[in-house]
C-alpha positions as CSV (number, residue, x, y, z in Angstrom):
1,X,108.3,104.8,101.5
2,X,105.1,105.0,103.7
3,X,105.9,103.4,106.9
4,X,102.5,101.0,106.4
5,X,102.0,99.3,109.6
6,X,101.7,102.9,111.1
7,X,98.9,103.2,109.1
8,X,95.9,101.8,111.3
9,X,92.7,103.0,109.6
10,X,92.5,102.6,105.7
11,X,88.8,104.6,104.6
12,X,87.7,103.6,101.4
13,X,86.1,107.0,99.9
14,X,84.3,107.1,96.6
15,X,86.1,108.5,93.9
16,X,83.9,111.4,93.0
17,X,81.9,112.4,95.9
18,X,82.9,115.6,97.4
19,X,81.0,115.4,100.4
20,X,82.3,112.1,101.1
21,X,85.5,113.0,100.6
22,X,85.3,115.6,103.3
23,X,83.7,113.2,105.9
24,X,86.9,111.3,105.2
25,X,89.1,113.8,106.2
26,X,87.7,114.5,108.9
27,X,87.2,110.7,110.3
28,X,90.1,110.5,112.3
29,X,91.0,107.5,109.9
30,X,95.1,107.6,109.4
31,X,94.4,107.5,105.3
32,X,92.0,107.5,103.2
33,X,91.4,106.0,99.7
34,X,89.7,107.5,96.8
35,X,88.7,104.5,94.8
36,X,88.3,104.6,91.2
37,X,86.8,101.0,91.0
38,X,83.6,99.8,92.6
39,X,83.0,103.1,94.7
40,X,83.0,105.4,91.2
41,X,80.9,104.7,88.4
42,X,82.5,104.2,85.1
43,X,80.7,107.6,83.6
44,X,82.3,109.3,87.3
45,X,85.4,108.6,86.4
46,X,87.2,111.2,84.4
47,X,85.7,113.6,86.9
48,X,86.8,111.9,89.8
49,X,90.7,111.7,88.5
50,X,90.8,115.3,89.0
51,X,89.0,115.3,92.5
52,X,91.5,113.0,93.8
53,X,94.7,114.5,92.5
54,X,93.3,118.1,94.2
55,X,92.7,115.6,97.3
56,X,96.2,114.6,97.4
57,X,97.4,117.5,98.5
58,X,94.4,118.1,101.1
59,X,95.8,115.3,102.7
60,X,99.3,115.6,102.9
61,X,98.4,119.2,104.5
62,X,97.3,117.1,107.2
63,X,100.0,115.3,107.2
64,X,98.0,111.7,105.5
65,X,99.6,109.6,102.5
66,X,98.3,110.5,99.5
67,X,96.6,107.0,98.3
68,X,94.0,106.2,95.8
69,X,92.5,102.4,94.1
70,X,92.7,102.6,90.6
71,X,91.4,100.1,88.3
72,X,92.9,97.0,86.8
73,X,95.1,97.7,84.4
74,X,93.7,95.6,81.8
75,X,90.5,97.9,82.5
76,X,90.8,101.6,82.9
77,X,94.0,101.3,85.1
78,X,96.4,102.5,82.6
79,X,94.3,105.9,81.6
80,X,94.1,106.2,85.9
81,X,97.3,105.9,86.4
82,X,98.4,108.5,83.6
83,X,96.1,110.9,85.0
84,X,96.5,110.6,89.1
85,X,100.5,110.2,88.7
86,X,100.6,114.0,88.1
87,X,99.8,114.1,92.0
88,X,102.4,112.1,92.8
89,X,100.3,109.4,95.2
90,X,102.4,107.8,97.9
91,X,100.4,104.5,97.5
92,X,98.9,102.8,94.8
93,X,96.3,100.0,95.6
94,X,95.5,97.1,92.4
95,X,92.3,95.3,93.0
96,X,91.7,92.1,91.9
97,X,95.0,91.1,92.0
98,X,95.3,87.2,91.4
99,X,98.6,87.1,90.0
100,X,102.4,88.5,90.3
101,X,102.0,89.6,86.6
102,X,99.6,91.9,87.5
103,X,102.1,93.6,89.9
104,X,104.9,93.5,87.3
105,X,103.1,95.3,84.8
106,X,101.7,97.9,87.5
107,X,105.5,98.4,88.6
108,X,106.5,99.3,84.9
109,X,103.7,101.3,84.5
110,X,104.3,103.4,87.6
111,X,108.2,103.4,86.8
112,X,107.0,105.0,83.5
113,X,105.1,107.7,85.2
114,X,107.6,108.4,87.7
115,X,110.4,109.0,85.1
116,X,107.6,111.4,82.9
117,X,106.5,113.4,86.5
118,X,110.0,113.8,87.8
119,X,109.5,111.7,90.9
120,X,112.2,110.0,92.7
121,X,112.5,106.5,90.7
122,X,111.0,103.1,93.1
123,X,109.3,105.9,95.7
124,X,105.8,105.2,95.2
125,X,104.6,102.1,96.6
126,X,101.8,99.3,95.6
127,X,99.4,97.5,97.3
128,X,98.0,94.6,95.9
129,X,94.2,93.8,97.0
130,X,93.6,90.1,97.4
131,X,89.8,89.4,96.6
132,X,89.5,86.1,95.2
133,X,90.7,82.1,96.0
134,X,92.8,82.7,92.7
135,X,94.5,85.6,94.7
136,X,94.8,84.4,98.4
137,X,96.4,81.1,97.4
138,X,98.8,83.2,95.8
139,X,99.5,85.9,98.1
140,X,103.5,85.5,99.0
141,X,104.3,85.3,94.8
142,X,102.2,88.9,94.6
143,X,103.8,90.4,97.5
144,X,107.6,89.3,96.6
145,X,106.9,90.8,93.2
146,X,108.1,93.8,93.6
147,X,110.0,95.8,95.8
148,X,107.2,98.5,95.4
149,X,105.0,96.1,97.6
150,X,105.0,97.2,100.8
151,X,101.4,95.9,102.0
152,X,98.5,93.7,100.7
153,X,94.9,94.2,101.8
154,X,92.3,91.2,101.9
155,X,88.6,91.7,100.9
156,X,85.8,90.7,102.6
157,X,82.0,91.2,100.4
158,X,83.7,90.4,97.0
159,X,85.9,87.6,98.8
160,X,82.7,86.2,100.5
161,X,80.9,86.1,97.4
162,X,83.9,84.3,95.6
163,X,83.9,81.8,98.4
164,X,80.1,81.6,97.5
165,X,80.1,82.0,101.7
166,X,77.1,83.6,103.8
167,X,78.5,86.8,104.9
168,X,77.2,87.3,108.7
169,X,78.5,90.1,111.0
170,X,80.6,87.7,113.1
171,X,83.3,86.9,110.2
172,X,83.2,83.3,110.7
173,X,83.4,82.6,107.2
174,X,86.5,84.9,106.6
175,X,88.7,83.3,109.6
176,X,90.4,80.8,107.7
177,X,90.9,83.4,105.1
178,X,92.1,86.0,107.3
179,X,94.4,83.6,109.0
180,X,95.8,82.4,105.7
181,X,96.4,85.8,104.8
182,X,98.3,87.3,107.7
183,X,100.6,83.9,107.4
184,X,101.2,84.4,103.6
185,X,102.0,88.2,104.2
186,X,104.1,87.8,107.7
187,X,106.3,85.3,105.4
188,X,106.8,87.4,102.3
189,X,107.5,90.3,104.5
190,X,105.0,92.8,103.7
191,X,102.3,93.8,106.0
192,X,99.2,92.7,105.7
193,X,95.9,94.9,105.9
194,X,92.7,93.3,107.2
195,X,89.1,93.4,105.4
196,X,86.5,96.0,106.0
197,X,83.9,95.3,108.3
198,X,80.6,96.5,106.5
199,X,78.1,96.8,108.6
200,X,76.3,99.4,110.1
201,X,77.6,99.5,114.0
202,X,80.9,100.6,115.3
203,X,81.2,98.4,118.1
204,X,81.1,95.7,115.6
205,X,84.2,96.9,113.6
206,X,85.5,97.8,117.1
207,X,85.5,94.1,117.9
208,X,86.2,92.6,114.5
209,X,89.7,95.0,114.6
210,X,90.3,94.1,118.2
211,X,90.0,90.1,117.3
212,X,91.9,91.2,114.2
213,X,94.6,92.5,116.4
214,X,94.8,89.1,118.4
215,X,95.7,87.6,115.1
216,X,98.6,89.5,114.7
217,X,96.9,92.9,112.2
218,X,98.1,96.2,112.8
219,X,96.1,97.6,110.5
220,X,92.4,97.2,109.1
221,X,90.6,99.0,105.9
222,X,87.0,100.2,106.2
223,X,84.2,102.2,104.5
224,X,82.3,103.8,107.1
225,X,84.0,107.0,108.1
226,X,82.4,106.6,111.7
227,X,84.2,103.4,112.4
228,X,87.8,104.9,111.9
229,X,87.9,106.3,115.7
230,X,86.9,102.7,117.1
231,X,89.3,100.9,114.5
232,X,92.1,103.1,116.0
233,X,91.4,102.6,119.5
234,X,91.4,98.8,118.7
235,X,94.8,98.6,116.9
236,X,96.3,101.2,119.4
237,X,98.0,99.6,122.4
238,X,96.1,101.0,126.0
239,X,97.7,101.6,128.9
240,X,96.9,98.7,131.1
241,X,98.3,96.8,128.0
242,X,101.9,99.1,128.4
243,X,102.2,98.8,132.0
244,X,101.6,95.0,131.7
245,X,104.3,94.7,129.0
246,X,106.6,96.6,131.3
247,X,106.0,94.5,134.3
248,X,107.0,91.2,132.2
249,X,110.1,93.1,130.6
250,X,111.0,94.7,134.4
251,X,110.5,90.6,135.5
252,X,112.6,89.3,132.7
253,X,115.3,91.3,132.9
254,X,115.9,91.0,136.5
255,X,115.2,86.8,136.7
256,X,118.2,87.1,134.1
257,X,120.3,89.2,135.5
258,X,120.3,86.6,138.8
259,X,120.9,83.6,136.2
260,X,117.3,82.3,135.8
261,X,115.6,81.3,132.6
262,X,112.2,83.0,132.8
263,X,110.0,84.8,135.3
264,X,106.4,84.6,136.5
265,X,104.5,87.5,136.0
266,X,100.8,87.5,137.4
267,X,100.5,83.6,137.4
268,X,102.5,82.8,133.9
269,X,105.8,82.4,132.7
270,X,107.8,85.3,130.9
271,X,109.9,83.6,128.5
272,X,112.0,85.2,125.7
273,X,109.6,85.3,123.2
274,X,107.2,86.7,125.4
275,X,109.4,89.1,126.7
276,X,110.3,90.0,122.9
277,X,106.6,90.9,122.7
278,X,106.4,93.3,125.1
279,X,109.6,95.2,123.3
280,X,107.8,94.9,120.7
281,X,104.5,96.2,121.6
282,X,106.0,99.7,124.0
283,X,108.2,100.1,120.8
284,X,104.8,100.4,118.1
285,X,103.1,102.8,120.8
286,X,106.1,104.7,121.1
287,X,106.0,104.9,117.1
288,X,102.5,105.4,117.2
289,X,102.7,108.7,119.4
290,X,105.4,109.8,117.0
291,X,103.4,109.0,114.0
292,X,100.7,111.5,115.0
């Protein structure tokens, strides 16, 4: 399956707008999802299930996952999902999931389709979009529901409106959600996708990703195709940040090598899980640099 934490930038893209479709592409975001929900009208939407399987394959000529957001199933899921598994979509995102059930009935379904399409059997994956209390207080029983689950993604307008919150540029009234969610996600072992910043200016969604990032995100969704290039840079570790981890792994190592516990590095102590951290973060750029 899709390596998901690889994936930085997820572009929401309605479902049967051509010309938006091509400003995707050409965003820089590392995928893009044609949503059959909110972003296509319901009159759209037999129209737009073609657009997207013929965009499938325009993005894995540029070497993107092939994702799209179909409806619940319970709505006008089931006829989505018979017509898009033809294409043979790496990822499949659910919104308004509030419940495992949802996801066990989504994994069938796909199952079905794989088996009638030829595809490899478990190979398509699922990601479950949390966009309600019902849903975040539930988030480790959707994500352990199925193996398919390999990510979940949080929302922010329809969450804020659920909360019955005052949505302001700063995010202040989606920390404790965001939080919450990262937690729930790091436990159940699936990686977690942070919500769209939707407002107008990139140095906003710039800073939101790079606060995002402190948090522990590797990835964040969007819907302006000119914020993909700053959401990247954000989630993408620099060099200063490289050459610092290096320092503190150079200092570790040799502190242990003459018996010590830890080292100082620029006034504080390298200790093992900080020195972990540093592994960690040279190892995602390395992957990073591969990726593209």
């Amino acid at each position: 399956m899709i390596a998901a934490d690889l994936l930085r930038s997820w572009l929401f893209v309605a479902g049967a707008d051509a010309a938006a479709q091509r400003a995707a592409l050409e965003s820089g975001a590392d995928t893009i999802i044609p949503d059959l929900e909110d972003f296509t009208p319901p009159p759209l939407r037999a129209r737009a299930r073609g657009m997207i399987v013929d965009l499938f394959e325009r993005c894995r000529k540029i070497g993107m996952a092939a994702a799209v957001r179909i409806n619940p199933l319970e709505a006008d899921g089931a006829v989505d999902l018979a017509a898009i598994m033809a294409g043979r979509p790496d990822l499949v995102l659910l919104p308004k999931t509030a419940a495992p059930e949802q996801i066990v009935a989504l994994d069938a379904a796909i199952a079905a389709a794989e088996t009638q399409h030829g595809i490899v059997a478990g190979t398509t994956a699922i990601v479950p979009n949390v966009e309600t209390a019902a849903g975040l207080v539930r988030t480790i029983e959707i994500a352990r529901a199925s193996p398919r689950v390999i990510a979940c993604l949080v929302a922010a307008e329809d969450m804020a409106a659920d909360l019955g919150a005052e949505r302001r540029p700063d995010g202040a009234e989606l920390a404790y959600v965001r939080a919450r969610f990262l937690v729930d996600c790091r436990a159940a072992g699936v990686e977690a996708i942070d919500c769209p910043y939707t407002f107008a200016d990139a140095e906003g969604a710039e800073r939101e990703a790079r606060g995002a990032r402190r948090l522990g995100y590797r990835c964040k969704s969007l819907v302006r195709p000119e914020h993909a290039a700053a959401i990247n840079r954000a989630l993408t570790p620099g060099r200063e940040e490289l050459a610092a981890a290096q320092a503190q792994i150079a200092a570790f190592e040799a502190a242990r090598a003459q018996g010590e516990d830890r080292a100082q590095v620029d006034g504080a102590w390298v200790e093992v899980p900080t020195y972990l951290n540093a592994q960690r973060l040279i190892a995602r750029a390395a992957r990073l640099r591969t990726a593209r």
